[in-house]
C-alpha positions as CSV (number, residue, x, y, z in Angstrom):
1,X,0.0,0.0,0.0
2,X,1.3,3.4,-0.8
3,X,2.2,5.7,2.1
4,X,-0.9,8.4,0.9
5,X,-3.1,8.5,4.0
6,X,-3.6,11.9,5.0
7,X,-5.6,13.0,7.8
8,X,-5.8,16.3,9.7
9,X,-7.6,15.8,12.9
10,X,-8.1,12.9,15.6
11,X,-10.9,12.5,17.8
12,X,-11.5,9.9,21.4
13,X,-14.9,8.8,21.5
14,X,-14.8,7.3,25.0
15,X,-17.8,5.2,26.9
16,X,-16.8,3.5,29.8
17,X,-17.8,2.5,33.2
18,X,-18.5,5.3,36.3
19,X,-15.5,3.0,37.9
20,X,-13.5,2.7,35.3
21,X,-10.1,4.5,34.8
22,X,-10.6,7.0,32.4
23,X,-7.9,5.6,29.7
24,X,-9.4,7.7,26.9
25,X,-8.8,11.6,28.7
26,X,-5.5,10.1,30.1
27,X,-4.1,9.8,26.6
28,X,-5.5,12.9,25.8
29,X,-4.4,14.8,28.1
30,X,-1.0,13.7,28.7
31,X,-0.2,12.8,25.0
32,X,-2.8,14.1,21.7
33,X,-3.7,17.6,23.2
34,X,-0.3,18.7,22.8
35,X,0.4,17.1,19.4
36,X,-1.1,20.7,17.4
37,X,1.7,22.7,19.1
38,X,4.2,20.4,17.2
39,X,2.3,20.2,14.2
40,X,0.1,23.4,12.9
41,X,-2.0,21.5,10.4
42,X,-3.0,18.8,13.1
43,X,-5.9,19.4,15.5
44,X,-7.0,17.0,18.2
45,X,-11.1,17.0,19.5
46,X,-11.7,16.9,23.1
47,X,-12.9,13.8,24.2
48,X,-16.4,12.9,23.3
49,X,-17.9,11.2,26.1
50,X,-21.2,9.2,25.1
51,X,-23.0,7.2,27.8
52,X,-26.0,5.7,25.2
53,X,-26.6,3.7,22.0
54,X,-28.2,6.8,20.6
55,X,-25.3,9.7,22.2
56,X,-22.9,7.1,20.2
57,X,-24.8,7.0,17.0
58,X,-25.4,11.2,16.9
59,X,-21.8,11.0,17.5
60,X,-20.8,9.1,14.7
61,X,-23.0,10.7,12.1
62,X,-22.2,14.7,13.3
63,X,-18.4,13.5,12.5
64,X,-19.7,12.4,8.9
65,X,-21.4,15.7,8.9
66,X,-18.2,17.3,9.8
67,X,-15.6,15.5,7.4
68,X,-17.7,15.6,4.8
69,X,-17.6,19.4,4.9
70,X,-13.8,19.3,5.5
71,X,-12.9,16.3,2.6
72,X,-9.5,15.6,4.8
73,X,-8.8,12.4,6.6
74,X,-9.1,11.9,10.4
75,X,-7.9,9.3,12.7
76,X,-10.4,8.1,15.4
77,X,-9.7,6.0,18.6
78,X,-12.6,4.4,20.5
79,X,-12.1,3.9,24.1
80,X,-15.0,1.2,25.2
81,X,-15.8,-1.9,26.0
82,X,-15.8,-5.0,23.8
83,X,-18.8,-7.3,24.3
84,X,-17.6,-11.0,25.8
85,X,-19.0,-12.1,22.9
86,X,-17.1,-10.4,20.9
87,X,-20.1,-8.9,18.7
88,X,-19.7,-5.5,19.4
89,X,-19.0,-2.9,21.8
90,X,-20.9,-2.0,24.8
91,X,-21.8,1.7,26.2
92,X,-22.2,2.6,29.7
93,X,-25.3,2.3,29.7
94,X,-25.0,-1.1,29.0
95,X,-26.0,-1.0,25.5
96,X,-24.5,-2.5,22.5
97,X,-23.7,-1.4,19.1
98,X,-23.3,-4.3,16.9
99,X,-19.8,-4.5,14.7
100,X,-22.5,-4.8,11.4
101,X,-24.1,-1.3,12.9
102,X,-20.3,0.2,14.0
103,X,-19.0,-0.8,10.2
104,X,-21.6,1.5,9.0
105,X,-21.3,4.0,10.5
106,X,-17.3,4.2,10.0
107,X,-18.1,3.8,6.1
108,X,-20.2,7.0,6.2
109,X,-17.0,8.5,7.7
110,X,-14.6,6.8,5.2
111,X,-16.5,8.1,2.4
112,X,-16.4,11.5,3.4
113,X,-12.9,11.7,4.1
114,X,-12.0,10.1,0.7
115,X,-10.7,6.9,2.4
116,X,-8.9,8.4,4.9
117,X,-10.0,7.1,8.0
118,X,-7.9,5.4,10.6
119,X,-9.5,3.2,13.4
120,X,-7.7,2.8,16.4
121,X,-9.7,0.0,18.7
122,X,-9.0,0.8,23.2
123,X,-11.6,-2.2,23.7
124,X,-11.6,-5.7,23.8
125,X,-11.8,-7.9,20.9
126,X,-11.6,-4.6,18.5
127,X,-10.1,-6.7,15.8
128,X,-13.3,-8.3,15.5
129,X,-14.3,-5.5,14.0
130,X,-13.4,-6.7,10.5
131,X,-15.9,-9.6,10.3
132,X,-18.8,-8.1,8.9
133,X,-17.0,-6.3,6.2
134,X,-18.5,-6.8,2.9
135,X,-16.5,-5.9,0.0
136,X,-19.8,-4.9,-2.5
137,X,-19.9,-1.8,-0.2
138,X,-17.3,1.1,0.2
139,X,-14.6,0.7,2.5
140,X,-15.4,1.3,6.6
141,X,-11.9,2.6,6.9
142,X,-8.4,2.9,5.3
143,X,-6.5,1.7,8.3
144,X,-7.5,0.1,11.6
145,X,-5.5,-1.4,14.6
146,X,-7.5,-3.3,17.0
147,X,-6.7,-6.4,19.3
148,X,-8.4,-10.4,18.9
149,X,-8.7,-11.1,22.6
150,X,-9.5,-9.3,25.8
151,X,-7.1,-7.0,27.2
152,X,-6.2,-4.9,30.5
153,X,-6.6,-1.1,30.1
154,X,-3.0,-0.7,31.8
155,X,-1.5,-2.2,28.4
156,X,-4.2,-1.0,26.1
157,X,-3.2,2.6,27.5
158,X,0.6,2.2,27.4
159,X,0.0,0.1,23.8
160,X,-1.7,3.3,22.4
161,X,0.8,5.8,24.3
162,X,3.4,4.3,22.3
163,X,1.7,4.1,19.0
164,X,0.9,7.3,19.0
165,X,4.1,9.3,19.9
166,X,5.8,7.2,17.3
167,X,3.2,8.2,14.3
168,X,3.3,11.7,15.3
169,X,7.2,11.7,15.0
170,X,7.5,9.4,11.7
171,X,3.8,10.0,10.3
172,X,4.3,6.5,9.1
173,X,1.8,3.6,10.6
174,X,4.0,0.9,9.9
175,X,6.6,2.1,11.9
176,X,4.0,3.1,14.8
177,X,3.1,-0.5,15.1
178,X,6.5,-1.9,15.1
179,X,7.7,0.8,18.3
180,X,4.6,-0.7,20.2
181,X,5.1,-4.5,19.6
182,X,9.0,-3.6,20.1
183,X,8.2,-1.7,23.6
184,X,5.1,-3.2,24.8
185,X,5.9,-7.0,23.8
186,X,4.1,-9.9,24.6
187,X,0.8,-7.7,25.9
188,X,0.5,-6.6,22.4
189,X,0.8,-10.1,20.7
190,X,-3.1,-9.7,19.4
191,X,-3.1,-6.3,17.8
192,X,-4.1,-6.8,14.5
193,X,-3.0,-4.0,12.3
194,X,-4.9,-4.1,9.1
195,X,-5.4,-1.8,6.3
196,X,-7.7,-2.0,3.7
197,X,-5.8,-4.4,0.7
198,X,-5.3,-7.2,4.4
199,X,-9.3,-7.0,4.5
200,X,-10.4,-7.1,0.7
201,X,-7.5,-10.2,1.0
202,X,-9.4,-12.1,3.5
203,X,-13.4,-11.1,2.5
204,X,-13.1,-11.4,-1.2
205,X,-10.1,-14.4,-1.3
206,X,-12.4,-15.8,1.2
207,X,-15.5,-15.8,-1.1
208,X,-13.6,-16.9,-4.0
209,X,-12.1,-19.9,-1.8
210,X,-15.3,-20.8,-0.7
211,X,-18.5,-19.5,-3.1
212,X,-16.3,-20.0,-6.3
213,X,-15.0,-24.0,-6.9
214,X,-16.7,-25.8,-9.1
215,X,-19.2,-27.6,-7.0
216,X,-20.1,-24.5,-5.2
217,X,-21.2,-22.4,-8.4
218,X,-22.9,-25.6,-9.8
219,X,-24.5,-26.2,-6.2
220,X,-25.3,-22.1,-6.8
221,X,-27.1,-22.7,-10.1
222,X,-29.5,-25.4,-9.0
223,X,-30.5,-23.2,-6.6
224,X,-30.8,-20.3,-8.6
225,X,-32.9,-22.3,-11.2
226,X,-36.5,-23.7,-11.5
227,X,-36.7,-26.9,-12.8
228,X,-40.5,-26.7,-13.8
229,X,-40.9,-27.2,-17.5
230,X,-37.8,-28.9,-18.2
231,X,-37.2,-32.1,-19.1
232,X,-33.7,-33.6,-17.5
233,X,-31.3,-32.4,-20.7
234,X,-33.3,-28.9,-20.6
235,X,-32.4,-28.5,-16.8
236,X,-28.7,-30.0,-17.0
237,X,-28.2,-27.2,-19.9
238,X,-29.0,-24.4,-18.0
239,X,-27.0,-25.5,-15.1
240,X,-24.0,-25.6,-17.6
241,X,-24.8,-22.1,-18.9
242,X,-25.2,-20.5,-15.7
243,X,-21.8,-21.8,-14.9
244,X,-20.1,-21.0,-18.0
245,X,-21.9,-17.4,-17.6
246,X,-20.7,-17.4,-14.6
247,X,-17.1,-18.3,-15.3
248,X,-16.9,-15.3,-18.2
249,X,-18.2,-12.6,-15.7
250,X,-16.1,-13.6,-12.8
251,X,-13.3,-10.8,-13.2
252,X,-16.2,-8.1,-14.8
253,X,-17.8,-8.4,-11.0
254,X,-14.2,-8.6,-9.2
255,X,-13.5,-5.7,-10.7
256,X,-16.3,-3.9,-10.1
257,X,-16.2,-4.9,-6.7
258,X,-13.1,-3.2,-5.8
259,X,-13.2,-0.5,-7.5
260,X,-16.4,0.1,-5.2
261,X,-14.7,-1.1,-2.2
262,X,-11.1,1.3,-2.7
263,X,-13.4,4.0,-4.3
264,X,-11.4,4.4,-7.1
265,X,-14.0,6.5,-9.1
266,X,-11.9,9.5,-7.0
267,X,-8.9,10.3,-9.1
268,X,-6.7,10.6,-5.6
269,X,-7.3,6.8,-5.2
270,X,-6.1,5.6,-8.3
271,X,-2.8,4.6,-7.8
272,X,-3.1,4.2,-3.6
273,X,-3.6,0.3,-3.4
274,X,-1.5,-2.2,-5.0
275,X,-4.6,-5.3,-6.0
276,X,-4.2,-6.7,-9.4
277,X,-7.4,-5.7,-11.6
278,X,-7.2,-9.4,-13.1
279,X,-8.8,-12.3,-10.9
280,X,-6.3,-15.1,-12.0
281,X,-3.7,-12.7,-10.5
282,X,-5.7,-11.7,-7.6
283,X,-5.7,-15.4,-6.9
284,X,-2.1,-15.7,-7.1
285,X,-1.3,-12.7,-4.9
286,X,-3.9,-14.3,-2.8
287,X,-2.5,-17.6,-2.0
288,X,1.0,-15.7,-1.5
289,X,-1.1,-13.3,1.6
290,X,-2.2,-16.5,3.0
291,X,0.9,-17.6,3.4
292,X,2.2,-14.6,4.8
293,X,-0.3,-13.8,6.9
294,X,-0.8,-16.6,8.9
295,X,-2.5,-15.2,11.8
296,X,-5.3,-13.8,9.9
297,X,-6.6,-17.2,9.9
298,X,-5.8,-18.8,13.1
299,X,-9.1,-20.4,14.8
């Protein structure tokens, strides 16, 4: 992936327990707030603290509203709860927003800044966040770091403290994930960092792996069509055109499919994202992530 996100503000959404330490204005105060005095075109939001399902939703959409007025990236760090189940995040009052219903709402974001929105999970589980994703949609974000298991807000804090004081030194991501897993260590071994090429990787290579062999798209066309009025040959034809038709349109939809997903119908996206256009390549360049990526698809 090229090194073209650009953003201009970041923002804490925080929604934690009465009891709970307040991780969120911690890093804010002793770390972001500061950040603009370094950097003139940077500005930081104060925290927004939301207690319900519907403060967290007005939330959400008001910074839509906002970057879509602006048209420049932002960076935004949630500092919440994950739900045990890992489905979602949980509010202090208790109530849940659903990763499905988050992803939504980030998209709206995404698409006003241009895809440049980075997701920075302070809950359990926020890694999870990526298993929803569908890639006939826009992507939710450009960049998002999030952990796979539950974690202690001690480490999530000092995890984020160092992330953070490395990007705004280096501006690169990359390098702001390798200072934390080099300083924090083992506390850190289930931060996922994944960007937008990782996800269309593992949704559409996924899809392909498993809705695309040969007994899947023929299982597909029986489903898709009615026997009535054919004889045996009659039905057993069509099941052979649907899958040759479906064969000869397989890279038209892949590529219409991420061109929607990387929102490449914006000039400035063009060249940002290095996926092949062709689907027997994709495939290749698939098989090689799987390899390299391991973790993505440990049970």
């Amino acid at each position: 992936m090229g090194n073209s996100f650009t953003f201009n503000n970041i923002q804490i959404i925080q929604s934690l327990d009465d009891e709970d330490r307040k991780t969120g204005t911690e890093l804010y105060n002793d770390l972001l707030r500061w950040q603009p005095y370094k950097h003139d075109a940077l500005s930081v939001s104060p925290v927004s603290e939301v207690n319900t399902l519907a403060e967290f939703r007005a939330t959400l959409a008001d910074i839509a509203t906002e970057r879509e007025a602006i048209g420049v990236g932002m960076i935004l760090h949630l500092e919440m709860h994950g739900a045990d189940d890992k489905s979602g995040v949980v509010l202090n009052s208790r109530e849940r927003m659903t990763w499905q219903e988050l992803g939504d709402a980030l998209r709206e974001i995404n698409i006003a800044t241009h895809n440049n929105l980075m997701v920075t999970m302070a809950t359990c589980y926020g890694g999870y966040l990526i298993q929803n994703i569908s890639i006939d949609r826009q992507a939710p974000m450009y960049f998002m770091l999030g952990s796979m298991r539950e974690e202690y807000e001690d480490d999530l804090l000092e995890a984020y403290t160092v992330c953070y004081q490395t990007l705004f030194d280096t501006f690169q991501i990359g390098e702001a994930y390798s200072t934390m897993r080099r300083q924090c260590g083992a506390s850190t071994d289930y931060f996922w960092p994944i960007n937008e090429e990782d996800i269309f990787y593992i949704v559409y290579g996924g899809y392909l792996m498993v809705n695309c062999t040969p007994s899947a798209v023929e299982q597909r066309a029986k489903e898709s069509i009615s026997r009535i009025g054919m004889n045996r040959a009659e039905w057993r034809k069509a099941i052979k055109d649907f899958i040759n038709l479906e064969k000869q349109t397989r890279n038209k939809y892949f590529k219409k499919y991420k061109d929607l997903f990387f929102m490449l119908d914006e000039p400035a996206n063009k060249n940002r994202f290095d996926i092949p256009d062709d689907i027997l390549e994709f495939n290749s360049a698939f098989k090689k992530f799987r390899n390299e990526h391991p973790w993505f698809y440990r049970k």
